[in-house]
Each structure stands twice: as structure tokens, then as C-alpha cells.
N, C-alpha and C positions, 0 to 999 in steps of 0.2 A: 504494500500500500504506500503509494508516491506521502510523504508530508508538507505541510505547510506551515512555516512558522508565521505566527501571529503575534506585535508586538507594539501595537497604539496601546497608549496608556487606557482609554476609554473604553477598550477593546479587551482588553488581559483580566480586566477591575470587575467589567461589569456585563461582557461576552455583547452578542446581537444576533439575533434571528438570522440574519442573514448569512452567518459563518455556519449556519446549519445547512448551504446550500454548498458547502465544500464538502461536510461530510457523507450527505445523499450523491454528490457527485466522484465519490470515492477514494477522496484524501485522508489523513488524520491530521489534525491540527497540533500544532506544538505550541505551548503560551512561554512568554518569556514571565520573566519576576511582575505579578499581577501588580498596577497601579506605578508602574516606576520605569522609566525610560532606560532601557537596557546598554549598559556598557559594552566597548568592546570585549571584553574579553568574555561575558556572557554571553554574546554573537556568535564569536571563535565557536563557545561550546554547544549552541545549539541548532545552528546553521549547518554543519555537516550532515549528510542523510536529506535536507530538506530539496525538494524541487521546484520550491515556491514558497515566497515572503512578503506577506503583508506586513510594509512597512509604514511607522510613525515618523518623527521628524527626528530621532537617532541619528550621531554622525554611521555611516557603513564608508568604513576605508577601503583602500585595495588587501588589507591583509586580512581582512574579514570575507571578503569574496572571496581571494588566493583563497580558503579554507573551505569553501563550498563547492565542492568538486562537482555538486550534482544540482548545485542550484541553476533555472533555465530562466528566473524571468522573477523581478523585482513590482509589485501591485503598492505606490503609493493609496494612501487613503486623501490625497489632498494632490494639490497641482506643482507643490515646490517639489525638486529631487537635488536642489545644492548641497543636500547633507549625506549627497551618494558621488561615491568616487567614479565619473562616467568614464572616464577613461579605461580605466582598468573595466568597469561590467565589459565596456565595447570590447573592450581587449578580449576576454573571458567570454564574450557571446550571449550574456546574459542581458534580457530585455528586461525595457523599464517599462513600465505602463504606469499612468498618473489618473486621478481622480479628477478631469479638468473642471475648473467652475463649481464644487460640490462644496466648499465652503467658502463662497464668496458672501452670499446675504448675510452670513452667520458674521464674518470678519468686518464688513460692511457696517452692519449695523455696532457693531461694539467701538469702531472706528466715530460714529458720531455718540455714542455714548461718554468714550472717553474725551472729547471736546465740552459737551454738556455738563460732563462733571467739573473740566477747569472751569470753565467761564462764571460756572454757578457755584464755586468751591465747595461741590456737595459732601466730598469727603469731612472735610476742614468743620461745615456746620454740622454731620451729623455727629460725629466725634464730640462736639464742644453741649451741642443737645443732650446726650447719651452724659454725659459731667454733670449735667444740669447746671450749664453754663447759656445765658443768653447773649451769643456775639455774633456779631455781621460781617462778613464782608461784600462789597458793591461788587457784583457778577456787569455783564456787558450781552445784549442780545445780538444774536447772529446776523438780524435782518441789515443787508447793504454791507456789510464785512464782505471779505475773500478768503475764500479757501483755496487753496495751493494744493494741489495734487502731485506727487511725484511718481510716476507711474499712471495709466491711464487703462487698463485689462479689465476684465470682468470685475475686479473689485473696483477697480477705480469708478468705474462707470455707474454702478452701483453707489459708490458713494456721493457723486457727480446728482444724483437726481435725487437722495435725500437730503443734500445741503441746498439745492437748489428748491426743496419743499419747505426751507429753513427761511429762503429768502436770499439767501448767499451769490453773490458772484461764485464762479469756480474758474480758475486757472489751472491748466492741464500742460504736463510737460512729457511728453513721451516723443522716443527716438523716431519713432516712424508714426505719426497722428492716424486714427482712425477718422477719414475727414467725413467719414460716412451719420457718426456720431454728434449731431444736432440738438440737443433737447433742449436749447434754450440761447436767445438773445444771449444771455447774462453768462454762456459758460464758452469760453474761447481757448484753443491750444496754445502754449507761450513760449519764450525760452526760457531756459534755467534763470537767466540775469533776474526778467521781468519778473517771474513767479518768485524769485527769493524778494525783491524790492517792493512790491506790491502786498503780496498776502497776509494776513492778521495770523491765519492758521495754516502748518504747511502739514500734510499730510504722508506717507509714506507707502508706497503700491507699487512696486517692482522687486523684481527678482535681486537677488546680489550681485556683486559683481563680479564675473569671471574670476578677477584677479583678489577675491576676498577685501580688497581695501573698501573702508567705507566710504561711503557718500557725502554723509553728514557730517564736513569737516569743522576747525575752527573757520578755515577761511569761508567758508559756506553762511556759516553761521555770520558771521561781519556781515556777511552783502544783506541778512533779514532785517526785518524793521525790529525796533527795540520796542520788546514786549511782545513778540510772539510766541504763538507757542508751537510746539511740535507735537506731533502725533507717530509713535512709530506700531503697527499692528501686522508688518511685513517679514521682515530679516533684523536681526538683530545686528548683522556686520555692517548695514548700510550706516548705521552712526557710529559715529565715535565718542567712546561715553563721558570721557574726561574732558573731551572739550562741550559737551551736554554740562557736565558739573558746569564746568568752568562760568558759560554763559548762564546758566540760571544763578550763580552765586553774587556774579557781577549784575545782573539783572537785565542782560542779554533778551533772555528769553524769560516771560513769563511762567511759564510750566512745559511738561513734557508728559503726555501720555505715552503708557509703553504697555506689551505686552509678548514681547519676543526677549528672549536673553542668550546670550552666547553659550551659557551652561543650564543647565534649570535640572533643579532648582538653581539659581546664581549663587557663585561661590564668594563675590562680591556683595554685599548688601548696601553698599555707602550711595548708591544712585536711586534704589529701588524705598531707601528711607528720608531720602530728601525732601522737606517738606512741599515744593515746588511739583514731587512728582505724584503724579496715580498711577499706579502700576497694577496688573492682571497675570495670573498666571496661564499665559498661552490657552486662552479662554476663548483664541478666536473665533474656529471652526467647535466649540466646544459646545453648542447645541441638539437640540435632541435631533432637530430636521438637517441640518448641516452633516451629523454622527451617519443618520440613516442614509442620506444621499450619497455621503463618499464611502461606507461601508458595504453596500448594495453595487457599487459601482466598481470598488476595487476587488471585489468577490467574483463579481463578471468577468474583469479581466481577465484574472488569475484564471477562470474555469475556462474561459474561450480560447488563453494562450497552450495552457497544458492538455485541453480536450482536442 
């Protein structure tokens, strides 16, 4: 009986209906450590024998693959695969299949969540409520602000028409514009200069970059307007977090929502406890309808590749 190792946190913790369609279609499922993003060398030990992996956002290097002799084919449950070594799959012949767009509404939505919470400093008041402390701070509404998109794919787009139900301008930056993509007078393609000098909010919706450097430099950060904030619900590499500290201490940037981190849990907590920040524990795609869609999806693959 061919295996497949299964290894979303969401997935190991709390299973899904849907992985009962690997086992009617004649695999055995292998779970990594339930609720806890598997290390390498858990990988090492549970990837040999396997001919199929459903994978979470775990790094898989080439010496994790090197170790899977018999592995044929990689099923993200999401649409990132930067935290897989492709070179080496390609070397190694093993196919990737991704979960395209199955957690974009879910990431979407928490991307204006985490705006709504700066503007309205909900953490800050419900904290100081829960004290039985009565303190304010002056929030600022969306309507005629600009949101800055960095990135413009399925998520961004998505986020593009709930800010733009907010009232918002939106500035969109991406390499090759979808000019097909219309929804509004108020939403225009820009370049990096304008979206950093114009935007109140800059958002974050693209892949990493090739060369793992981030995006979001200091010099990046100079060219925003003072008092912005950032949103990052993408890749954790795309910023750079000490120059994040830096501008919100200096008062650079008003706040920073996050919800990606280079380690996770982070090995660092000094960005994550900033009073400046809201942070999420990679809660993007971490819906019930988000869960079903890329779970349903990455099962299919896997069963259409190996059948």
C-alpha cells in the first residue's frame, strides 16, 4: 500500500473528511507530530517509504527529498511552494502541485482585519477594558485614505474590492499588471516610487523573492509617508524586521500588522511584542472554508497524480 505523509498543522491536530478520500482510494496516511510544524529531521524520518506529501508551509530542503527515494509528487495545501527546495524536486523528478487561490478570501479578509484593528487600536482598548481601565485612543476612518498593494494575484484583488467597499483609493504594484482588472475609478496600477509616497496603508501580496532578500527595506521604508502602516499576511522574508523595529520606534511607521514569521512559532519575540504591533499566528488561510477548499483540492491532486 503506496503512503502518504500528511503534515498541515490543521490537518495532523484535527484530520478532515476529505483525507478519507486517500484512504478509499488506496493509500495509508502517515501524520507527522499532530498540531506542530515538522522539522527536518522529522521529515528525514518519515518521508522514506512515502509516494506522496501533503505538505504545510514546513521548510523541505534538498536533503529531505535526497531521503525520499520513492517520493513522486509534493500536494501543497495553499499556493506558496518557496519553502520547497525546487530545484532539487526538479532534479529528483518529483512534482509539485499547489492548492491555487484556496486561501485567498480567508488571507484576504484577515489582511483588512488586521488594518481595522490598527486604525481602531482594538487590541490597545480591549486590553485597557478587560483592566477596567477607561482610555482612548483617536482611530482615523479608511474613507479617501490609500491602500498600497504590493502584489496584485488572487489575494490582492480580493483585497482591492474590500478596501475599495471601505471607501479607499487602492494603488496596485505588480511586475506584469492584470490591465484586465477594472473595479473601480479609485483603484489604478502604480510604480513602487508612487505606491510607497502616496499610500496611508501598504499592504503585502506577492511571492518572495527568488533570491530570499526582502522587500521591505530601510531604504523602502524612507520613501513611505511618516505614519504609515504596514501590513504583512504574505512571506515573512519580504521585510526586514529590524528595520520594521527601527521605523516604528522612530515613528516611521505607525504600526505593522503581521502574520507570517520566518520561524513559528518565532524564536525572536522582541517585534511580535512591540507595542506598535498586532501580530497572528499564521491564521491566514486558517479558516474553516479556506481549510476545506485547499484540503479537498490538495487530496485531488495527490489522487489524480499517483492514480
Amino acid at each position: 500500500m503506496k503512503k502518504i505523509l500528511v503534515t498541515p498543522r490543521s490537518l495532523t491536530r484535527d484530520g478532515h473528511p476529505a483525507l478519507e478520500n486517500l484512504r478509499e482510494a488506496g493509500f495509508e496516511i502517515v501524520y507527522s507530530t499532530p498540531g506542530k510544524q515538522p522539522s527536518e529531521e522529522e521529515l528525514i524520518e518519515l518521508l522514506p517509504g512515502c509516494s506522496g506529501y501533503l505538505a504545510g508551509v514546513e521548510r523541505i530542503s534538498a536533503k529531505v527529498l535526497e531521503s525520499a527515494k520513492e517520493l513522486k509528487v509534493i500536494s501543497r495545501n495553499g499556493s506558496g511552494v518557496d519553502n520547497i527546495d525546487l530545484d532539487a524536486a526538479s532534479r529528483l523528478g518529483i512534482r509539485i502541485c499547489k492548492a491555487e487561490g484556496a486561501n485567498a478570501r480567508g488571507v484576504a479578509e484577515l489582511t483588512i482585519a488586521l488594518i481595522l484593528a490598527l486604525v481602531r487600536s482594538i487590541p490597545f482598548h480591549d486590553s485597557k477594558m478587560k483592566a477596567g481601565i477607561w482610555e482612548r485612543k483617536k482611530g482615523f476612518e479608511l474613507e479617501g485614505k490609500t491602500l498600497g498593494l504590493v502584489g496584485c494575484g488572487q489575494i490582492g484583488k480580493l483585497v482591492t474590492l474590500l478596501g475599495l467597499g471601505f471607501g479607499t483609493n487602492v494603488l496596485a504594484y505588480r511586475r506584469h499588471p492584470d490591465l484586465s482588472f477594472k473595479p473601480s475609478e479609485k483603484f489604478a496600477y502604480a510604480d513602487m516610487d508612487n505606491l510607497l509616497r502616496e499610500s496611508d496603508i501598504i499592504s503585502l501580496h506577492r511571492p518572495a523573492s527568488p533570491d530570499g532578500k526582502p522587500v521591505i527595506t530601510s531604504d523602502l521604508i524612507e520613501r513611505m509617508k511618516t505614519g504609515a502602516l504596514l501590513i504583512n499576511t504574505s512571506r515573512a522574508s519580504l521585510v526586514d524586521d529590524e528595520a520594521v523595529l527601527k521605523a516604528l520606534d522612530n515613528g516611521k511607521l505607525a504600526g505593522y500588522g503581521v502574520d507570517v514569521y520566518n520561524e513559528e512559532p518565532p524564536e525572536d519575540w522582541k517585534l511580535v511584542k512591540h507595542p506598535k504591533v498586532i501580530s497572528t499566528p499564521h491564521i491566514g488561510g486558517y479558516t474553516r472554508e479556506s481549510v476545506d477548499r485547499a484540503t479537498v483540492e490538495a487530496v485531488e491532486n495527490l489522487i489524480k497524480y499517483l492514480k
